[in-house]
LOSEMI-211585 format. One line per 3 residues: number of its first residue (from 1); their letters; for each residue x, y, z of C-alpha. Coordinates in Angstrom, 2 decimals. Last residue first. Layout:
N
NUM	a	X:Y:Z; ...
! end
This chain:
160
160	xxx	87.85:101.47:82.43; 84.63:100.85:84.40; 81.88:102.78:84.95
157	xxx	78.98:103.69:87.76; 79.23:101.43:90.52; 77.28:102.58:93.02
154	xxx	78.80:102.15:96.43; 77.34:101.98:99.92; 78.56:103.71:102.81
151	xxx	78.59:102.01:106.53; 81.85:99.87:106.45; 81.89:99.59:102.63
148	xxx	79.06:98.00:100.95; 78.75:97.68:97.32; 76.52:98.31:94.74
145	xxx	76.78:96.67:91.67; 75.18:99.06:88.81; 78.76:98.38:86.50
142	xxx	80.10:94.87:87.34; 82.09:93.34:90.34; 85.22:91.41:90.61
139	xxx	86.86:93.79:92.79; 84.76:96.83:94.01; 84.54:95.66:97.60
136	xxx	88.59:94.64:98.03; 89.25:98.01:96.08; 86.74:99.81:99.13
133	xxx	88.76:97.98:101.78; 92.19:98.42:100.44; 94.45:95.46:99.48
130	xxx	94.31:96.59:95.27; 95.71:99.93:96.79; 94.27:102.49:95.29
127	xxx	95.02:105.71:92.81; 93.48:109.07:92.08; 96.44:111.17:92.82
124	xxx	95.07:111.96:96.35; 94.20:108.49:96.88; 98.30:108.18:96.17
121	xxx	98.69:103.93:95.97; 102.14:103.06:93.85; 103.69:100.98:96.87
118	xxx	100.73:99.24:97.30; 100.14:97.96:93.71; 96.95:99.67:91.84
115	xxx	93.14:99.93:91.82; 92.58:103.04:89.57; 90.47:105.61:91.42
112	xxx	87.41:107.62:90.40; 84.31:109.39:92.87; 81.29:110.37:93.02
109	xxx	79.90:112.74:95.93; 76.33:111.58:96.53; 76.06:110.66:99.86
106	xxx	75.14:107.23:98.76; 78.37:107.25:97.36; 79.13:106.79:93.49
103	xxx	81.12:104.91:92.07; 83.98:105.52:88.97; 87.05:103.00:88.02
100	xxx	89.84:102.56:87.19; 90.80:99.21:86.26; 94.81:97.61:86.99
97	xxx	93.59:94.96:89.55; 90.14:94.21:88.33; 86.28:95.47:88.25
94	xxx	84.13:93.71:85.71; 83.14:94.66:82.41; 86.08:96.67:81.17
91	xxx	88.14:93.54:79.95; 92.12:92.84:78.89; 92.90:94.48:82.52
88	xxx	96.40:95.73:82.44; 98.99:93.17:83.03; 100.09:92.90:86.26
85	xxx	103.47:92.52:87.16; 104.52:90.74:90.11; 107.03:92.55:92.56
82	xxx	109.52:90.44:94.85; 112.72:90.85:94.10; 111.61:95.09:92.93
79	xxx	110.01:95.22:96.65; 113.22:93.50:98.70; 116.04:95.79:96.53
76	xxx	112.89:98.77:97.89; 113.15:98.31:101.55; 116.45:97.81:101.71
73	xxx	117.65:100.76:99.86; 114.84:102.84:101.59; 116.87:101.80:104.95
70	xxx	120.08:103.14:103.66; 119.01:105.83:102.27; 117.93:106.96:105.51
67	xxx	120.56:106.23:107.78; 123.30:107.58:104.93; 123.28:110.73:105.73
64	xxx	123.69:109.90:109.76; 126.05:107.47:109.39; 128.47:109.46:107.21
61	xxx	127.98:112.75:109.09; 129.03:110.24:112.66; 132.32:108.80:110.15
58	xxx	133.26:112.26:108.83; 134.92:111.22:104.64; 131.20:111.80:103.40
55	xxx	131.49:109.52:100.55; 129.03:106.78:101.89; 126.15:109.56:101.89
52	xxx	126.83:109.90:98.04; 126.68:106.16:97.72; 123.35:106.03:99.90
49	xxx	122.15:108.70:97.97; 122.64:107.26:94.63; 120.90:103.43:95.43
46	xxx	117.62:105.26:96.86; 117.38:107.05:93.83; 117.90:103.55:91.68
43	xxx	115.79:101.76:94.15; 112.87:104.21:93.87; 113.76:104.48:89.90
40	xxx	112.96:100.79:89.85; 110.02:100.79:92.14; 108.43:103.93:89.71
37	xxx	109.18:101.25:86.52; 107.49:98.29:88.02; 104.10:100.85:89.40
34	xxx	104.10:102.00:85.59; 103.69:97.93:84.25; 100.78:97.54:87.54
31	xxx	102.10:96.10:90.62; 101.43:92.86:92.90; 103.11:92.41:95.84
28	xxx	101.27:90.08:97.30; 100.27:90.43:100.83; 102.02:90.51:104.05
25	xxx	103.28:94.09:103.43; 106.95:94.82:104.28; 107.26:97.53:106.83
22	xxx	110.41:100.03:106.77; 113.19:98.92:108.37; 114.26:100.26:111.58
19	xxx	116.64:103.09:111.42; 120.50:102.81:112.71; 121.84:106.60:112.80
16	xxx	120.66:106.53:116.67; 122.85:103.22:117.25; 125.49:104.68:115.07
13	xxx	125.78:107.87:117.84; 125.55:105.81:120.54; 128.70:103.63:119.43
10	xxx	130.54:106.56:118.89; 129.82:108.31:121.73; 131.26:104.87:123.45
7	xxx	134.04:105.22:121.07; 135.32:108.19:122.21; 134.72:107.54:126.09
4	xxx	136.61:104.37:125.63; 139.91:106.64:124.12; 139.27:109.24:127.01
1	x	139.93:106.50:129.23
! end
């Protein structure tokens, strides 16, 4: 009795250690030469703590150190398989994957992002997804375009 009780915790306890994968995009996976190289060292990093977790001798610590690791694992073995590299744009006139590039609002703030991969999208670092709405506006068009983005309308005002 005590014996099923054991491994009845057990089995709870890997159950809670079990995470759900992390969401694959639908869309390409398209990523610029630097987005490659961060999805590499994602994998590698995710890689090294999974085989540190895995040599935890405690079966429950082992689980549980290794839930996470193990889930990024997956996630990123299935992003580097399935990445497409990007060249950088060969042209500044018109807006493509890899550009950065500068609009204004009609609010007035301006603002720069380089259209990027998904995985390598940090607003706050000045990056976009190539799948977000205002990257989806700005693609394929030319400095002056403006663009229309829910309600706000972008001025495009360079491209690099």
């Amino acid at each position: 009795m005590a014996v099923a009780f054991t491994k009845e915790e057990s089995a709870e306890t890997a159950a809670e250690t079990q995470l759900p994968d992390r969401a694959i995009s639908p869309h390409p996976n398209l990523v610029t030469e630097e987005g490659w190289k961060a999805l590499n060292a994602a994998l590698h990093e995710a890689r090294e703590q999974y085989e540190a977790a895995s040599a935890v001798e405690d079966v429950n610590e082992r689980r549980r150190l290794a839930a996470v690791p193990l889930r990024d694992l997956r996630y990123f073995v299935e992003r580097v398989r399935t990445a497409e590299i990007v060249a950088a744009p060969a042209s500044h006139e018109t807006v493509a994957f890899g550009s950065t590039v500068t609009f204004s609002r009609d609010d007035g703030r301006v603002q720069t992002y380089r259209i990027v991969g998904e995985d390598e999208a940090e607003p706050k670092q000045g990056t976009i997804s190539y799948v977000s709405p205002v990257a989806q506006a700005l693609l394929g068009k030319l400095v002056g375009d403006v663009v229309l983005v829910g309600d706000n309308e972008l001025e495009i005002v360079s491209i690099a």
